[in-house]
C-alpha positions as CSV (number, residue, x, y, z in Angstrom):
1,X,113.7,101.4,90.8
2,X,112.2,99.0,93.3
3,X,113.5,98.6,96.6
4,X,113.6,95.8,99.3
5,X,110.6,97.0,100.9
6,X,108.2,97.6,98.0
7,X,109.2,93.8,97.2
8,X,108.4,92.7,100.8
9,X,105.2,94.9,100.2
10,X,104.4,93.0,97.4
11,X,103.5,89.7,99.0
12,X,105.6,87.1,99.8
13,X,105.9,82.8,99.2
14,X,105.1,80.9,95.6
15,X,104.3,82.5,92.6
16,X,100.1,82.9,92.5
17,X,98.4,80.5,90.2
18,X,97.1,84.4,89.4
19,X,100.3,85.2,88.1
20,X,100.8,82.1,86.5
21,X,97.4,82.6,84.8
22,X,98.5,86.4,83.8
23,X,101.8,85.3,81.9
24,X,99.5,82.0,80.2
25,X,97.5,84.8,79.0
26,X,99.6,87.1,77.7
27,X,101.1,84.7,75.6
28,X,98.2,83.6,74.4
29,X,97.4,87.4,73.7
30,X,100.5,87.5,71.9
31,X,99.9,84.3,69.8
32,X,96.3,85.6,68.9
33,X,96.9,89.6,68.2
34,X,99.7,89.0,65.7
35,X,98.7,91.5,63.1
36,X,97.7,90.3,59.9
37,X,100.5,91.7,57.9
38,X,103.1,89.5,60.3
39,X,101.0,86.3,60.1
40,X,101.3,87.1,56.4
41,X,105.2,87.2,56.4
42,X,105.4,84.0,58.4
43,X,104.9,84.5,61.9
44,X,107.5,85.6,64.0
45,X,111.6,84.1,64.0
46,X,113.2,84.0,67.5
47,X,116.7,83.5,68.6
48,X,119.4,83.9,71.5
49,X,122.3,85.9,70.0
50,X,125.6,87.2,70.9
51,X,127.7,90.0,69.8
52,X,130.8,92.2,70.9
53,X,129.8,94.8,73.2
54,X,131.4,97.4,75.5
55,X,133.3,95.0,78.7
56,X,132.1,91.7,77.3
57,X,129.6,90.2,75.1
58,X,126.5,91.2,74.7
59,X,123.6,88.3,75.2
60,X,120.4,88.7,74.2
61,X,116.7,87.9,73.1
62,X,115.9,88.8,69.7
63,X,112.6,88.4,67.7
64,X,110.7,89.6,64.9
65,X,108.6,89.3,61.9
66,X,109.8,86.0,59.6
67,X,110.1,88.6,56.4
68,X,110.4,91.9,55.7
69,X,112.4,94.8,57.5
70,X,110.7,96.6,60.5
71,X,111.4,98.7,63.0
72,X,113.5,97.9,65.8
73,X,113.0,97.8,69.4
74,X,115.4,97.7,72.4
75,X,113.4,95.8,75.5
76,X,115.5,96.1,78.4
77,X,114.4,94.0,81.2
78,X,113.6,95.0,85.1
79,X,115.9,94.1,87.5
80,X,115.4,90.0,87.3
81,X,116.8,90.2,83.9
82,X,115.7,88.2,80.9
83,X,112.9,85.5,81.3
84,X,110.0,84.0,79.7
85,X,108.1,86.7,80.7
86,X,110.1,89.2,78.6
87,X,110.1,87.2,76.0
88,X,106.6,86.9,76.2
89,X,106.3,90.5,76.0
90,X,108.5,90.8,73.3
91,X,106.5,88.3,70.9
92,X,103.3,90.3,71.1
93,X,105.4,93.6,70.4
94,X,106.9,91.6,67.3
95,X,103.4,90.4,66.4
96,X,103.0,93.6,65.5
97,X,105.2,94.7,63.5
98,X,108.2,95.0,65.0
99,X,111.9,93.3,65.3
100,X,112.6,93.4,69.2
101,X,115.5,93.2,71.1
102,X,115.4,91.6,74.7
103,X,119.1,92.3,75.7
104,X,121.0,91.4,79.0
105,X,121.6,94.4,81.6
106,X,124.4,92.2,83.5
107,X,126.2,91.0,80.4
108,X,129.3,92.6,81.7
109,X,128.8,90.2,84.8
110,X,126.9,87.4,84.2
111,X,125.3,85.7,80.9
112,X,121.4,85.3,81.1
113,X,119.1,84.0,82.4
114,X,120.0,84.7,86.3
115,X,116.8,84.2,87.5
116,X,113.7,81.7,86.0
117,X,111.3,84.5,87.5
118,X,110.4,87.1,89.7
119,X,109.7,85.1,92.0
120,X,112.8,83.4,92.0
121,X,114.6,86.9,92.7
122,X,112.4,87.5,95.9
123,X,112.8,84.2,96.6
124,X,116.5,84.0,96.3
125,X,118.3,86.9,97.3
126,X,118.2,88.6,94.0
127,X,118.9,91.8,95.3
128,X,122.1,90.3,97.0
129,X,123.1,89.0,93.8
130,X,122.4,91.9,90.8
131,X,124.2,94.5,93.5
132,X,127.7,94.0,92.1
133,X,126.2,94.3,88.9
134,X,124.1,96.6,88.8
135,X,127.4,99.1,89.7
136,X,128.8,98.3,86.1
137,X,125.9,99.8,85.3
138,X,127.2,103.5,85.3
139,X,125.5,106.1,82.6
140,X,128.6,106.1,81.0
141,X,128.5,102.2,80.5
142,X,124.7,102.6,79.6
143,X,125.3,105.3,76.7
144,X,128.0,102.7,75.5
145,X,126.1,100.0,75.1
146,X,123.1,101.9,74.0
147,X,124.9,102.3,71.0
148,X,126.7,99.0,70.5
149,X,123.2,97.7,70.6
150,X,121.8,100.3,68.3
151,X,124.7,99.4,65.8
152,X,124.6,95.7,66.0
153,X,120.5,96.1,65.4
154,X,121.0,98.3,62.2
155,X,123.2,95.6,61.0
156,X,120.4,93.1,60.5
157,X,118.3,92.1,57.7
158,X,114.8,92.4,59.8
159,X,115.6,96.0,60.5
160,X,114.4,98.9,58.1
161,X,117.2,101.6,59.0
162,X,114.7,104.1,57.3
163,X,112.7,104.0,60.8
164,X,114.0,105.7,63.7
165,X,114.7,102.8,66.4
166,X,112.6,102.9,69.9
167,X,113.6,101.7,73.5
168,X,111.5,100.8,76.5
169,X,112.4,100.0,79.6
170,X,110.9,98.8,83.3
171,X,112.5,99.2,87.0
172,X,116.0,100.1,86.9
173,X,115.9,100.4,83.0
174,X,113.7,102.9,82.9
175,X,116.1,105.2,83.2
176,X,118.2,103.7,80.4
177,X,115.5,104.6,78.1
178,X,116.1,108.6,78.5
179,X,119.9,108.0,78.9
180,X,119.8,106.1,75.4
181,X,117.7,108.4,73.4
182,X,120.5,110.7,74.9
183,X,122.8,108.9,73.7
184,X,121.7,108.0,69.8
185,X,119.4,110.8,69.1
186,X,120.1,110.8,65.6
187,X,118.5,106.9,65.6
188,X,116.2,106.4,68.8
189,X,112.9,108.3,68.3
190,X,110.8,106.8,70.4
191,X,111.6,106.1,74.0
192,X,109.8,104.6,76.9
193,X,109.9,104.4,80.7
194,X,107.0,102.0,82.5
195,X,107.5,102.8,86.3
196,X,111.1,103.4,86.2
197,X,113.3,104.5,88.9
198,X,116.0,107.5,89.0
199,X,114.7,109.5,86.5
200,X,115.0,112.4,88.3
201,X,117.9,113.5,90.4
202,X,120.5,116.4,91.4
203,X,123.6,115.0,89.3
204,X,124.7,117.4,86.0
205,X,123.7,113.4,83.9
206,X,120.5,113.2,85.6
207,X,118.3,111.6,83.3
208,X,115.3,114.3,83.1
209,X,118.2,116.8,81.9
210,X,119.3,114.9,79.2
211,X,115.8,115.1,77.2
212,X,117.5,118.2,75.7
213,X,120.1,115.8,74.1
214,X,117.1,113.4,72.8
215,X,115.3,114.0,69.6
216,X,113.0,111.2,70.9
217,X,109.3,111.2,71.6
218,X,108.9,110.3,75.2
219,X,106.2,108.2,77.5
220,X,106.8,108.2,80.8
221,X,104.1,105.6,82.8
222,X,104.7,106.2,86.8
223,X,103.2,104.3,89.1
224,X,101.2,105.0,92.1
225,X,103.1,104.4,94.7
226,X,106.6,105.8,93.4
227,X,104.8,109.0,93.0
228,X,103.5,108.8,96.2
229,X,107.3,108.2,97.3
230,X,108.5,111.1,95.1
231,X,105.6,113.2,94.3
232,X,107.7,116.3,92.6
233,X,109.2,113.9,90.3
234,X,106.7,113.9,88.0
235,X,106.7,117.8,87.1
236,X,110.2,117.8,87.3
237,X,109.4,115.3,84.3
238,X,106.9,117.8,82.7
239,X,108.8,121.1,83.1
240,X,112.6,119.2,81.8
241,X,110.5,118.2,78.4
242,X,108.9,121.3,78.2
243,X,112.1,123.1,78.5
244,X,113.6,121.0,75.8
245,X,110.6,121.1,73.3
246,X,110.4,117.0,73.4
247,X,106.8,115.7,72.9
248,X,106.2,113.5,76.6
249,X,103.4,111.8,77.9
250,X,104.0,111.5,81.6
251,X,101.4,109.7,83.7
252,X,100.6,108.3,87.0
253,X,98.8,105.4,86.6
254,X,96.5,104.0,89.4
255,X,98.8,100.5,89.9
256,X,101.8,99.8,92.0
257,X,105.6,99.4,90.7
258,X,105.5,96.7,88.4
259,X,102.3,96.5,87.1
260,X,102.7,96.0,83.7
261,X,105.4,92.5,83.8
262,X,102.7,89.4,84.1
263,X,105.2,87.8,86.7
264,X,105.2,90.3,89.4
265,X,103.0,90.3,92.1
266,X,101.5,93.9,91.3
267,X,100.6,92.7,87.9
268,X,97.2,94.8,86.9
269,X,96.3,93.8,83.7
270,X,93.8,96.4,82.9
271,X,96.3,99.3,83.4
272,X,99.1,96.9,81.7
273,X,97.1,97.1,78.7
274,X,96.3,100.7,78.9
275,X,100.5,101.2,79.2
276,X,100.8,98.6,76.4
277,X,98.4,100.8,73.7
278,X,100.3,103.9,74.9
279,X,103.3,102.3,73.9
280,X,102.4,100.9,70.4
281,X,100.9,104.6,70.0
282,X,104.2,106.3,70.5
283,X,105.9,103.7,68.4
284,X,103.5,104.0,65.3
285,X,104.0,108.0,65.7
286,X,107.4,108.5,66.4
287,X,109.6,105.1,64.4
């Protein structure tokens, strides 16, 4: 997960007309890649939703193809929570083909949105603010959830419940990915972690022993400088899936924590889009 300092590393001041420019883009991207199958079904329906969930209710982002059932997608957000640039990336993943869910990390403690951007968590003491709840965030609380929002997706009419279900996740989430294909195996096949923090650690839950418990394929994107931070990590990562006979694809890419969200300062769109096929590879193999 990102720290104070890697956010000071980052930059500081106004969001760049660069990363204004990166988020215009990608919606655009997702406006003009919707596949041709979606644009025949409609386009793509969108709406805020609420439902019952472990400690509180359960806000959320949810979008997908106008007609037709099709696999679902958990989207959890990094740590500044849901925003127009996870909904943006949403879109394009429901552009093609799929009926994504953006949900709320801090629905136990606050309803979102809690911050416009990433900008305005650097900006105003975000860290400060998502502390408290972040700690309701315990693995126990993540596998409940994980399957509240699992059940409350195979309740809808966009979702074909004939497809296994997949889950990506960035920053702090990207832990919640392994944890919930832990925790549903029997539904989430597909599972994915794009520069994620504490996946590797020394507790009995640790995430990278749990892929024994996951029947999910698994794509693990690192970046540069966490694995310069925790260089072992990543064959820790390696040698757990091997041990539990999980298909992984774990990779360092050459781009700093947060490069694939087009509103944080280490944006890289080239490797974002390299991630991005990676992802839609293990969803059309493994859902």
């Amino acid at each position: 997960m990102c720290d104070q300092d890697q956010l000071i590393e980052m930059g500081k001041g106004a969001v760049s007309r660069r990363q204004f420019g990166a988020l215009g883009a990608m919606a655009a991207l997702a406006a003009c890649t919707m596949s041709e199958e979606v644009l025949a079904q409609g386009g793509l329906t969108e709406t805020d939703v609420t439902f019952a969930a472990p400690g509180g209710t359960m806000d959320a982002f949810f979008v997908h193809p106008a007609s037709g059932k099709h696999p679902a997608v958990i989207l959890w957000p990094d740590i500044a929570g849901i925003r127009e640039a996870k909904k943006v990336m949403a879109r394009r993943l429901a552009g093609a083909g799929y009926s994504v869910l953006v949900p709320n990390p801090y629905y136990r403690s606050a309803p979102a949105p809690q911050f416009d951007d990433f900008e305005d968590f650097r900006a105003n003491g975000g860290f400060q603010k998502v502390g408290p709840w972040m700690q309701q965030n315990t693995p126990a609380a993540i596998t409940e959830t994980t399957r509240a929002v699992v059940a409350w997706l195979d309740q809808q009419g966009s979702v074909d419940t004939a497809k296994g279900v997949g889950v990506q996740g960035y920053c702090m989430t990207g832990s919640w990915t392994i944890r919930g294909a832990a925790a549903a195996p029997d539904r989430i096949k597909g599972a994915a972690s794009f520069h994620g923090g504490g996946l590797v650690g020394d507790a009995p839950d640790s995430p990278e022993k749990l892929l024994a418990q996951s029947r999910a394929h698994h794509l693990i994107a690192i970046s540069q400088d966490d694995d310069a931070r925790e260089p072992t990590h990543k064959d820790a990562l390696k040698a757990a899936a091997a041990a539990a006979n999980r298909p992984a694809e774990i990779e360092v890419y050459p781009a700093d924590h947060g490069w694939t969200v087009p509103d944080s300062p280490a944006y890289n769109q080239a490797e974002a889009d390299r991630a991005w096929e990676r992802l839609l590879n293990l969803y059309s193999t493994a859902l």
